[in-house]
LODREN-12386 format. One record per residue (C-alpha): residue number from 1; residue in three letters; x, y, z. Coordinates in pm, whole numbers. Example, Ala and Ser with C-alpha at 12.3 -4.5 7.8 and 13.67 -1.06 7.14 Angstrom:
# LODREN-12386
{1, 'ALA', {1230, -450, 780}}
{2, 'SER', {1367, -106, 714}}
//
This chain:
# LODREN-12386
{1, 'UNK', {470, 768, -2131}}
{2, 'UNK', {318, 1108, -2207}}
{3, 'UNK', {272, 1329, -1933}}
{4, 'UNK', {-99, 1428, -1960}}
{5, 'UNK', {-209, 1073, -1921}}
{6, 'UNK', {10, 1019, -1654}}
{7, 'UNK', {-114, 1345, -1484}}
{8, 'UNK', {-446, 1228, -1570}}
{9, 'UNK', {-414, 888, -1382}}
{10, 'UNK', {-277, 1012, -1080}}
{11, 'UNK', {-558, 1280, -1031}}
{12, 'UNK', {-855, 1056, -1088}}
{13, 'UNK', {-729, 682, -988}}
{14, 'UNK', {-820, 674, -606}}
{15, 'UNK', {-860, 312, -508}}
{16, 'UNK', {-610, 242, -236}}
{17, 'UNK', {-314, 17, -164}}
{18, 'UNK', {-460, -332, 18}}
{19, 'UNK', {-244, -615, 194}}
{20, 'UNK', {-467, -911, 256}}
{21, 'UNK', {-336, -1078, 547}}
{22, 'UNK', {-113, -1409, 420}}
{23, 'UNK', {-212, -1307, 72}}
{24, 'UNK', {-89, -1055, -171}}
{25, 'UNK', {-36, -640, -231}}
{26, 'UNK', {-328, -557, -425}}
{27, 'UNK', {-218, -303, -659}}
{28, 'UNK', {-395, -265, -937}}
{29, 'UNK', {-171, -54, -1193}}
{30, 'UNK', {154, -152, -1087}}
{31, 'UNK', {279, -208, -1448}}
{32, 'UNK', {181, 185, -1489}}
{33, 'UNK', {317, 339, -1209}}
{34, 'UNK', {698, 86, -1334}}
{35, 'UNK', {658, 218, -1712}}
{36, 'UNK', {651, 546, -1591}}
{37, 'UNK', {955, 531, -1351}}
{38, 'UNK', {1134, 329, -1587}}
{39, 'UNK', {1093, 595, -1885}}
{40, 'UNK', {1192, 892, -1627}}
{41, 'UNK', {1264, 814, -1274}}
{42, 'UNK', {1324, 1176, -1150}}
{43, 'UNK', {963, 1309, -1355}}
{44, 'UNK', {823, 1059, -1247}}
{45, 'UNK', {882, 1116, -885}}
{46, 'UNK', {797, 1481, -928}}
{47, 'UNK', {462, 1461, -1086}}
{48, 'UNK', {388, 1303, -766}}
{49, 'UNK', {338, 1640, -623}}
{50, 'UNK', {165, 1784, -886}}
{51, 'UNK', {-167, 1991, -727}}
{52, 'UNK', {-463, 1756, -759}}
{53, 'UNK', {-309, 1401, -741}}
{54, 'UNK', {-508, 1123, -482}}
{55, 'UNK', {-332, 1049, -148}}
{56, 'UNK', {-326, 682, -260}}
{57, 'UNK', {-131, 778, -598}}
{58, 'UNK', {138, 927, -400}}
{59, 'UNK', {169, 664, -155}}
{60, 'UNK', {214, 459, -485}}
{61, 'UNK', {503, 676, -647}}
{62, 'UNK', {660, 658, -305}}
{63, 'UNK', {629, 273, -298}}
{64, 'UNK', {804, 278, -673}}
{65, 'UNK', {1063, 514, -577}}
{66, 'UNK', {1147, 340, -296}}
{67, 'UNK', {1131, -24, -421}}
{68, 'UNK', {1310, 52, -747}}
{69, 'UNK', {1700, 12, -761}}
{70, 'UNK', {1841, 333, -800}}
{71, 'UNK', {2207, 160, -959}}
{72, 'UNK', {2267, 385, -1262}}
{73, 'UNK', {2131, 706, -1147}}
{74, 'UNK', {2283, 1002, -1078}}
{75, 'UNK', {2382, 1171, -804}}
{76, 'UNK', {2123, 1462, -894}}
{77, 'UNK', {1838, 1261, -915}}
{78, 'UNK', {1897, 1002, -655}}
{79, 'UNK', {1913, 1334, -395}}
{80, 'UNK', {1565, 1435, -619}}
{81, 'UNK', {1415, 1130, -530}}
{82, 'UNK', {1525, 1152, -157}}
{83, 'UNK', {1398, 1465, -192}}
{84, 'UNK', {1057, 1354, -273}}
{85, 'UNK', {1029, 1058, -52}}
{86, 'UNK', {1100, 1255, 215}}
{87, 'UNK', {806, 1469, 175}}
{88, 'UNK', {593, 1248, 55}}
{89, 'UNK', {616, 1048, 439}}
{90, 'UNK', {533, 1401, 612}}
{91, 'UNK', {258, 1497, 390}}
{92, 'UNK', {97, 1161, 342}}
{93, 'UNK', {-110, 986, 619}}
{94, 'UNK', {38, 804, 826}}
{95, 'UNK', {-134, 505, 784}}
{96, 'UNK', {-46, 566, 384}}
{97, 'UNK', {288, 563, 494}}
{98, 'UNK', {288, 248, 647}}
{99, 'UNK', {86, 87, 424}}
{100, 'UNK', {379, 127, 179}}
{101, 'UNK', {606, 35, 427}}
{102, 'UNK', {451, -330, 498}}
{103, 'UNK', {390, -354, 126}}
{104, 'UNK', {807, -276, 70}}
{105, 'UNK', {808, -598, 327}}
{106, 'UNK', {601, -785, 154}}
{107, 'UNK', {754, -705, -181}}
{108, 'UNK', {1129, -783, -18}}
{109, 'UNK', {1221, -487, -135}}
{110, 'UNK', {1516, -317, 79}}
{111, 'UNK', {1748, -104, -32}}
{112, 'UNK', {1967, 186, 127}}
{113, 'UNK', {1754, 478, 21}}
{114, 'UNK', {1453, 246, 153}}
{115, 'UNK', {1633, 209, 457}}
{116, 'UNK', {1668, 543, 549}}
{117, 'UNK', {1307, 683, 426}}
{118, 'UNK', {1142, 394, 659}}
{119, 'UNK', {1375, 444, 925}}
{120, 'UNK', {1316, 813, 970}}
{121, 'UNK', {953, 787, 904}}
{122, 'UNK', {944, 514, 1202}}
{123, 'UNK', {1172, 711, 1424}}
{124, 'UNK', {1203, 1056, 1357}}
{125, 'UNK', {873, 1130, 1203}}
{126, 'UNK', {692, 1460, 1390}}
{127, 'UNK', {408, 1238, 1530}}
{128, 'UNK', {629, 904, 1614}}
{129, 'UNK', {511, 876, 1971}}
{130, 'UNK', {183, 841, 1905}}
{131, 'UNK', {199, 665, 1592}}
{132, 'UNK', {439, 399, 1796}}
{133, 'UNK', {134, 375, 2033}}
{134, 'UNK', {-93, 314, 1814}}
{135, 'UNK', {58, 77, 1541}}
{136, 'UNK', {340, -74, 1760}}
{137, 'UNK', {311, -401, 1582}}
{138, 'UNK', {333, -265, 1222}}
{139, 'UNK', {645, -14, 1273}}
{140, 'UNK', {817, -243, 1450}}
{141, 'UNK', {734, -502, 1138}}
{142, 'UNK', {885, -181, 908}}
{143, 'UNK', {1199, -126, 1132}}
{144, 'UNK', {1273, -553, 1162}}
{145, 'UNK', {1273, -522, 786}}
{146, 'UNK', {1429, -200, 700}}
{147, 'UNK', {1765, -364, 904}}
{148, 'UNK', {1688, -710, 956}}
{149, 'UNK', {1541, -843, 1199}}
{150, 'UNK', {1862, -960, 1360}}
{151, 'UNK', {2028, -598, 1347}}
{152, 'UNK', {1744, -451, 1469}}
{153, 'UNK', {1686, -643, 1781}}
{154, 'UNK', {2054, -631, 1823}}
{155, 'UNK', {2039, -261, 1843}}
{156, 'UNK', {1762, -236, 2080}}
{157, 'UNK', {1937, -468, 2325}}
{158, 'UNK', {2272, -218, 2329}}
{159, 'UNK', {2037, 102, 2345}}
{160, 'UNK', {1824, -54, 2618}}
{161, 'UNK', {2191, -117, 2778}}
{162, 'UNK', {2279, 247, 2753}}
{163, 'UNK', {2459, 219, 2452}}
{164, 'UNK', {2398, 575, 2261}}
{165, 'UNK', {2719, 575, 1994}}
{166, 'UNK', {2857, 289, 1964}}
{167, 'UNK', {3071, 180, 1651}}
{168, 'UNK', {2800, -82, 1610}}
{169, 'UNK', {2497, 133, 1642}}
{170, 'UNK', {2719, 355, 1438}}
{171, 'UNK', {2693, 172, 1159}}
{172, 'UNK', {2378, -63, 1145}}
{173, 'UNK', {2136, 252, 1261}}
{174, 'UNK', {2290, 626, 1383}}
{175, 'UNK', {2444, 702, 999}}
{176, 'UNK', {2046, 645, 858}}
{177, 'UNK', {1968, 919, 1119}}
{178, 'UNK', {1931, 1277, 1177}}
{179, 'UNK', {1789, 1321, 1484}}
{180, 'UNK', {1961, 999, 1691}}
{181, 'UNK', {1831, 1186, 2056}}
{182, 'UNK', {1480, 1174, 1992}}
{183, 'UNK', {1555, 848, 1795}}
{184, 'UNK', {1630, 652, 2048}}
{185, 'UNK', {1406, 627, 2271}}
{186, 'UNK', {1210, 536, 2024}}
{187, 'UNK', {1355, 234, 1956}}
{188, 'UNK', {1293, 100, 2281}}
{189, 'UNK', {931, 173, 2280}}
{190, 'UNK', {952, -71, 1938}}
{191, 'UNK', {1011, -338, 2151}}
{192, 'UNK', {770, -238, 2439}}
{193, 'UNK', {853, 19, 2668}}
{194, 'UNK', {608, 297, 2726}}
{195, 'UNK', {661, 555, 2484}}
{196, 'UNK', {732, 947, 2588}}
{197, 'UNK', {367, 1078, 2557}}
{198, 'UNK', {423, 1391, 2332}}
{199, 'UNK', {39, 1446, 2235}}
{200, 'UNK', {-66, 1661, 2557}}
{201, 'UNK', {-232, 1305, 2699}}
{202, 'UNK', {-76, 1196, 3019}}
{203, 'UNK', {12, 822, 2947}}
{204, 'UNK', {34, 551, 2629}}
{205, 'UNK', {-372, 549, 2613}}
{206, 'UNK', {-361, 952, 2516}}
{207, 'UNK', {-117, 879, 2243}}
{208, 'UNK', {-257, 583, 2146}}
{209, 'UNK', {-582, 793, 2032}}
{210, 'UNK', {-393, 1084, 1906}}
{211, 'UNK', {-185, 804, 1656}}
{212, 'UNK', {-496, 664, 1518}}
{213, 'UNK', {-631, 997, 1391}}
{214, 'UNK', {-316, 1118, 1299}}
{215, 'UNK', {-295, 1333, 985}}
{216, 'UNK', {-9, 1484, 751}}
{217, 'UNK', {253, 1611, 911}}
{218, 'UNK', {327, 1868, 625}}
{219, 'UNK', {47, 2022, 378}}
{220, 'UNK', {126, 1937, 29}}
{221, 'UNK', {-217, 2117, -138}}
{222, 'UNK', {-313, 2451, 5}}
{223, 'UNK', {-761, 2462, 147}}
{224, 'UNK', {-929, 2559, -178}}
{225, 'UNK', {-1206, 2787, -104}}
{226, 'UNK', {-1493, 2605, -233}}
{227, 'UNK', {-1839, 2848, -140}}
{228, 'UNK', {-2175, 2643, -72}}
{229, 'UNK', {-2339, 2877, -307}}
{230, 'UNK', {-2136, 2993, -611}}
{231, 'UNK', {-2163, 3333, -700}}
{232, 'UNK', {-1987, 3542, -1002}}
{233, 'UNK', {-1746, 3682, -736}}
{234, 'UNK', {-1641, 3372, -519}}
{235, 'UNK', {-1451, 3233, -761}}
{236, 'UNK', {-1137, 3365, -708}}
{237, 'UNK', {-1003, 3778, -669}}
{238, 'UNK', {-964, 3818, -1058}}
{239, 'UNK', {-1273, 3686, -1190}}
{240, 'UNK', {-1459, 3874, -865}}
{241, 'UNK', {-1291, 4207, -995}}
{242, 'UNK', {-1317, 4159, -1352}}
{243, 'UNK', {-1701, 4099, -1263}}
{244, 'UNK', {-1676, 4472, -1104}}
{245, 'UNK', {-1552, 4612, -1387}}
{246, 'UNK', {-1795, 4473, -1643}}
{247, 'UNK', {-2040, 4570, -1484}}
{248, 'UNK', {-1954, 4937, -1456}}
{249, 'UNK', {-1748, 4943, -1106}}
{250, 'UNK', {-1495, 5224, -1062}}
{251, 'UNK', {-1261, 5138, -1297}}
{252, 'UNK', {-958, 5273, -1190}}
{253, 'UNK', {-924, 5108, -823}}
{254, 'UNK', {-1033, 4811, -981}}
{255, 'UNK', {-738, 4830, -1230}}
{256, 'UNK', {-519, 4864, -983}}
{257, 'UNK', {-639, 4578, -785}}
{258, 'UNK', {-617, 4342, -1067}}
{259, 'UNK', {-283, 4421, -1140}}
{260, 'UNK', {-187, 4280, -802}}
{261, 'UNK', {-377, 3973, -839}}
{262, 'UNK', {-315, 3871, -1158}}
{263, 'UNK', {61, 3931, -1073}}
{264, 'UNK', {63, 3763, -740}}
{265, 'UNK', {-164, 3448, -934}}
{266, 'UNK', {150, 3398, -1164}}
{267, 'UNK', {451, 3443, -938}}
{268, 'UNK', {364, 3098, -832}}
{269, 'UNK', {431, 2932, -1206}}
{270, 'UNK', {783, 2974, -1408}}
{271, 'UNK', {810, 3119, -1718}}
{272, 'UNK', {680, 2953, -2047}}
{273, 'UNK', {942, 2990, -2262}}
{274, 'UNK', {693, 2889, -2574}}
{275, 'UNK', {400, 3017, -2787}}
{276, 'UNK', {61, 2971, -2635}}
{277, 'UNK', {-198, 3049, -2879}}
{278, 'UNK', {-538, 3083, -2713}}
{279, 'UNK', {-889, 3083, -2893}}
{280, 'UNK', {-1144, 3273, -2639}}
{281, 'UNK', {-1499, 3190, -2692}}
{282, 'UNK', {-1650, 3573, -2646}}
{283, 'UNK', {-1981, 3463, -2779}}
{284, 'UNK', {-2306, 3586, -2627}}
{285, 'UNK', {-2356, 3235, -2460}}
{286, 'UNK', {-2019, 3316, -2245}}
{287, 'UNK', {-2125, 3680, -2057}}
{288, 'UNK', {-2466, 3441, -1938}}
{289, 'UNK', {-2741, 3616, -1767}}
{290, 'UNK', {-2943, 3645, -1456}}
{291, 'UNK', {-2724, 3565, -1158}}
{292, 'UNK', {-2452, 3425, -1346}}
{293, 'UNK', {-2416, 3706, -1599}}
{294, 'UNK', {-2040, 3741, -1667}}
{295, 'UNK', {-1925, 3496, -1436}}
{296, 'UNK', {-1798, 3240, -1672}}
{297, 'UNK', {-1617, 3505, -1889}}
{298, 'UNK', {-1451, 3628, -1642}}
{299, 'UNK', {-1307, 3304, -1536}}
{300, 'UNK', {-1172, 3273, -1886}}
{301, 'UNK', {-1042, 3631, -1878}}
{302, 'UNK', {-860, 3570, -1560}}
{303, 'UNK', {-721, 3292, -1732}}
{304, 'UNK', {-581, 3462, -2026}}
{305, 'UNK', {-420, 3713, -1781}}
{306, 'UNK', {-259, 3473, -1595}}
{307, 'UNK', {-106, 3285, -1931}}
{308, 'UNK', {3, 3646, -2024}}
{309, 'UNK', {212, 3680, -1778}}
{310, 'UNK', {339, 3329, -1746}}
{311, 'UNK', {386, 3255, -2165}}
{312, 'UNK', {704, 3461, -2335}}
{313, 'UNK', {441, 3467, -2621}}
{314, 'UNK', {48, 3493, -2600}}
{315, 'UNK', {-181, 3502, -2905}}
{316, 'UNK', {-540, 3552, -2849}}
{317, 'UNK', {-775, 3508, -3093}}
{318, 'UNK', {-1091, 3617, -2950}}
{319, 'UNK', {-1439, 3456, -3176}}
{320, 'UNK', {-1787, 3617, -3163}}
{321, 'UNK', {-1727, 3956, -3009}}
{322, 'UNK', {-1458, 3988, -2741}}
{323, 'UNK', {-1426, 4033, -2366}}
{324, 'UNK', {-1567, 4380, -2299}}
{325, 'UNK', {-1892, 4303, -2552}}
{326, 'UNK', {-1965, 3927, -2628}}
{327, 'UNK', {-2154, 3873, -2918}}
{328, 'UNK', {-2284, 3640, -3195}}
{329, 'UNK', {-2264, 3287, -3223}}
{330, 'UNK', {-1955, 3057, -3151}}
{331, 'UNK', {-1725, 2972, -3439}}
{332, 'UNK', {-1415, 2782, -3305}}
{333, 'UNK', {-1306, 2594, -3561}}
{334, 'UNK', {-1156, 2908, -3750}}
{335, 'UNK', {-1057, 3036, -3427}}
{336, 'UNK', {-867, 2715, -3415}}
{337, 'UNK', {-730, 2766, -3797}}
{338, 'UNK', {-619, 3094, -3701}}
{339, 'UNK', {-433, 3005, -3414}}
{340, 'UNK', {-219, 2730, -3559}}
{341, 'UNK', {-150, 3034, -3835}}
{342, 'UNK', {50, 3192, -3567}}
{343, 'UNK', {285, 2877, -3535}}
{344, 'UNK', {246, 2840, -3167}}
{345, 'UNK', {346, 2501, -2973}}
{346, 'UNK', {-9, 2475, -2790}}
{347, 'UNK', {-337, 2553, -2874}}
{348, 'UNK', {-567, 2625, -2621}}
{349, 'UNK', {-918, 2634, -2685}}
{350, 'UNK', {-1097, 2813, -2389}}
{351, 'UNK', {-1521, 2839, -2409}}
{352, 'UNK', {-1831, 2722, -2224}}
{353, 'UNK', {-1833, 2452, -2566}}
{354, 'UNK', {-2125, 2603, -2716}}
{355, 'UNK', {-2057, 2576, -3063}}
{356, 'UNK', {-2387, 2692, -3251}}
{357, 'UNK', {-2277, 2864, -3551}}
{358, 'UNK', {-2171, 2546, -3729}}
{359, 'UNK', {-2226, 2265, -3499}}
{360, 'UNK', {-2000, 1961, -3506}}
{361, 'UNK', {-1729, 2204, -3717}}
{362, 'UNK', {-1455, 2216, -3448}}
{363, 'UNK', {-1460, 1851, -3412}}
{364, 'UNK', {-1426, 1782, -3824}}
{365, 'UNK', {-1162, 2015, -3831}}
{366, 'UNK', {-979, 1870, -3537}}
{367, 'UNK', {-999, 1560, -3751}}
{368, 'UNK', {-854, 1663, -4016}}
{369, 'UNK', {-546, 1833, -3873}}
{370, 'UNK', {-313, 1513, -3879}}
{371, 'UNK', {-418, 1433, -4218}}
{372, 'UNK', {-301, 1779, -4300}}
{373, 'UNK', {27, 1696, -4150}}
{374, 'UNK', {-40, 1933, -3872}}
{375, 'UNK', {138, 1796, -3528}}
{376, 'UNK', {64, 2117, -3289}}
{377, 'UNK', {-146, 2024, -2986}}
{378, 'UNK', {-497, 2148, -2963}}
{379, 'UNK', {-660, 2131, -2568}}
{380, 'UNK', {-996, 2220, -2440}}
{381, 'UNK', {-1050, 2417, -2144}}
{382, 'UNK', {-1400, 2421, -2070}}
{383, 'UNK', {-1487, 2740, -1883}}
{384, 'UNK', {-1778, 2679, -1620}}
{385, 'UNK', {-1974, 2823, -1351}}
{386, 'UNK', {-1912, 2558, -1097}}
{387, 'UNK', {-1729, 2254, -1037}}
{388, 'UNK', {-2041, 2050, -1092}}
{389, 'UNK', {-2193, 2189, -1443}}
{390, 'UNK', {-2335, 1898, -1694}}
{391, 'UNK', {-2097, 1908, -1983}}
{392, 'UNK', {-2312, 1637, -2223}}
{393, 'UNK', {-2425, 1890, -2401}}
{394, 'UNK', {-2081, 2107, -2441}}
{395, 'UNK', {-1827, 1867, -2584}}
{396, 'UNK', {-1787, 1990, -2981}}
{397, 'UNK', {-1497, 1819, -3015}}
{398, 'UNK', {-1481, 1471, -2803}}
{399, 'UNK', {-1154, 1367, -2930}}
{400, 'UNK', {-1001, 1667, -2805}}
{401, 'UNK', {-798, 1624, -2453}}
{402, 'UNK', {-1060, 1839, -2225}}
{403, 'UNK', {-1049, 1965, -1906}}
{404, 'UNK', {-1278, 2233, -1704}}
{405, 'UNK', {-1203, 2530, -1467}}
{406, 'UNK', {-1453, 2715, -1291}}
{407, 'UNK', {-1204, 2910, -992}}
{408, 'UNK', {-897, 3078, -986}}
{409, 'UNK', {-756, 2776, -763}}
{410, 'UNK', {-824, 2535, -1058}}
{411, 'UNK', {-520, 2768, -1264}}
{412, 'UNK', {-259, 2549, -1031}}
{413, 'UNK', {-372, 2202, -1209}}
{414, 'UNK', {-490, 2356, -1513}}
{415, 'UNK', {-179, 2502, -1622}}
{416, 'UNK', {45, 2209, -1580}}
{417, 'UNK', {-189, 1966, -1758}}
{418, 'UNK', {-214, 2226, -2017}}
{419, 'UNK', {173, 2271, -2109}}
{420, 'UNK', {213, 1890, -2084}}
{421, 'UNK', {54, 1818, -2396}}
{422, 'UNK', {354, 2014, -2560}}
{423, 'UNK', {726, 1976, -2593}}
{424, 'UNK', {798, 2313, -2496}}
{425, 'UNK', {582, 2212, -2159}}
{426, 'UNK', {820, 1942, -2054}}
{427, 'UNK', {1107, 2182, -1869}}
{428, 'UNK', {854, 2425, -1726}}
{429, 'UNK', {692, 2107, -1613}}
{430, 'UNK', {1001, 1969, -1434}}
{431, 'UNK', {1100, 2352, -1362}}
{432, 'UNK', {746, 2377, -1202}}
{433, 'UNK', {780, 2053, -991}}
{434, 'UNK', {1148, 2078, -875}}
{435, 'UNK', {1087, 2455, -728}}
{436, 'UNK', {729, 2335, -557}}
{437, 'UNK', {992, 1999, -408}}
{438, 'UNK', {1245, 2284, -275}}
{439, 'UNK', {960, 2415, -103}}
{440, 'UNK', {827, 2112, 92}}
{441, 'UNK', {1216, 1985, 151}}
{442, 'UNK', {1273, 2339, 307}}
{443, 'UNK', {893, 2268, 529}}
{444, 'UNK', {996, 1952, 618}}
{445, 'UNK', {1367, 2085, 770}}
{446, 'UNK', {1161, 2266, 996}}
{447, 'UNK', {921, 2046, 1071}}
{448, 'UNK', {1215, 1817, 1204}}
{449, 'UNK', {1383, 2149, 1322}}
{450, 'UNK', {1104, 2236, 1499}}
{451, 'UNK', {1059, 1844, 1664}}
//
């Protein structure tokens, strides 16, 4: 399965996980969620974290990482998959969580790594207490069939004897475990007892309320500062200075300033070790006017910055004028011609999709490219002034995978959906994924840490 359209699906496929009662999970693209850990479990599971992917989506790669057999793997990517379910459970809602839990149930699907994700989620997860307050009957549903229901309620009975270590709890429950003191307890509230009230409340009703609004546990997607009104300098520190500049600010601060930014924007993405050839749309249409003069080309200049930084090699091939003086009409399609010249492995075609020179070229020329023999993926990036601009008029080249940016923020999903349409893209991808997973893993330890 390719990667964009993977990407693609779990970004914009929202509709949630259901289990009717008596009747059946209601998941809708379960066959695409198994082709896609079947081709590449460990990807698979990463792309999960990708920026921009729906809380249901991730609940649903954590009910196929944790429903699939993991005989055959390696030892690598079964502790990548750990990895990931364990951070998916913190940074998921709760009532996500369990969802895929009850659905795991449903599905009869149990196996040792879905023993110990449900069993630490149940017991050791930050908000337990009040979850176990709230949704009693449902975790106590996941526990029963993460060890049985006969191991489980034998385990409760030796813990509500005083048992804490036995051989027995040893090995049916403890060895799952990492925090067994906190654990505990928590076992007996399963089964009825009064929970420790952890929420600031002073007795089961407090935590019972706190449980049923509970949220994430860990953050997965940093606040995106999204302004009510959008201005040429609210869309991120680049494009705001970059704005500045163009229009006549003192130069050399703002130099200075930009440097920082642009280097501090790609310190968060690994090195491309690939060609990136990029065709900037500097056409009169792109520096805009009024209130929004230069806002859009800035964007798209903050964008090529970033890239340069990021790519080992950047070729810009700038049409109309260029950054400092846009001019003339918009010719892409020999932009486009002229980038695939420099033998790159992506093209990335970056304009506000005014084509008016000669309309309709780009997208003949795009057509012809296989027939020509030519392989190299061409992309769209359609450079806007917000998040809600009406694109029916700026598509020259519908069959071309598009996607639109209009802040700085937008560079985290941008980029990745951008490289995945190559083959040099597929190791930064993973690269990308595995060092944002070392992050959250290292979050989580102290979330427990910290518990």
């Amino acid at each position: 399965m390719d990667t964009p359209t993977l990407l693609t699906h779990l970004e914009t496929h929202a509709r949630p996980l259901t289990l009717p009662r008596g009747g059946a999970l209601c998941w809708d693209d379960a066959d695409f969620h198994g082709a896609a850990h079947t081709d590449d479990p460990e990807g698979y599971a990463l792309l999960g974290l990708a920026p921009g992917v729906t809380p249901w989506q991730r609940a649903r790669v954590l009910l196929q990482v944790l429903a699939a057999s993991q005989a055959g793997l390696g030892d690598h990517t079964r502790a990548t998959l750990a990895k990931v379910a364990r951070v998916l459970t913190l940074a998921l809602p709760p009532s996500h969580v369990i969802t895929v839990l009850l659905a795991l149930r449903r599905l009869r699907a149990n196996h040792k790594h879905t023993t110990r994700t449900a069993l630490r989620f149940v017991l050791e997860h930050p908000h337990a207490d009040a979850l176990i307050a709230a949704r009693r009957p449902a975790l106590l549903d996941c526990f029963e069939h993460a060890l049985g229901k006969a191991t489980a309620r034998g385990c409760a009975r030796r813990i509500a004897d005083g048992d804490t270590g036995s051989d027995y709890l040893q090995r049916r429950l403890l060895r799952f475990l990492t925090a067994p003191a906190l654990a505990l307890p928590r076992v007996t509230a399963l089964y009825g007892a009064a929970p420790p009230d952890r929420t600031g409340g002073t007795g089961p009703q407090a935590g019972s309320q706190a449980g049923a609004h509970a949220g994430p546990a860990l953050c997965l997607d940093a606040a995106r500062e999204r302004p009510q009104t959008v201005t040429p300098t609210n869309r991120g520190d680049i494009a705001a200075t970059l704005v500045h500049l163009y229009r006549g600010g003192p130069a050399e601060d703002l130099y200075v300033a930009l440097g920082g930014y642009v280097g501090e924007a790609a310190a968060v993405f690994p090195r491309f070790e690939g060609t990136v050839a990029m065709v900037l749309d500097a056409s009169a249409s792109m520096r805009g006017y009024g209130d929004r003069e230069w806002a859009v080309l800035s964007q798209a200049a903050a964008l090529r910055m970033v890239l340069s930084q990021v790519c080992d090699r950047l070729e810009v091939i700038e049409v109309g004028g260029d950054e400092r003086t846009p001019r003339g009409a918009t010719d892409l399609a020999t932009g486009v011609l002229d980038a695939l010249a420099t033998e790159p492995d992506l093209v990335a075609v970056v304009s506000d999709g005014y084509e008016n020179l000669y309309p309709g070229d780009l997208a003949r020329v795009v057509a012809t490219l296989p027939r020509a023999g030519i392989t190299t993926p061409v992309v769209f990036c359609h450079a806007m002034f917000t998040g809600g601009d009406d694109l029916s008029l700026r598509r020259p080249a519908p069959a071309l995978p598009q996607r639109g940016f209009w802040h700085q923020d937008d560079f985290a999903e941008l980029l990745p959906w951008m490289f995945g349409h190559c083959a040099a893209g597929g190791p930064w991808l993973r690269d990308a994924m595995r060092t944002r997973l070392e992050l959250l893993d290292q979050e989580a330890a102290q979330l427990a840490a910290a518990a």
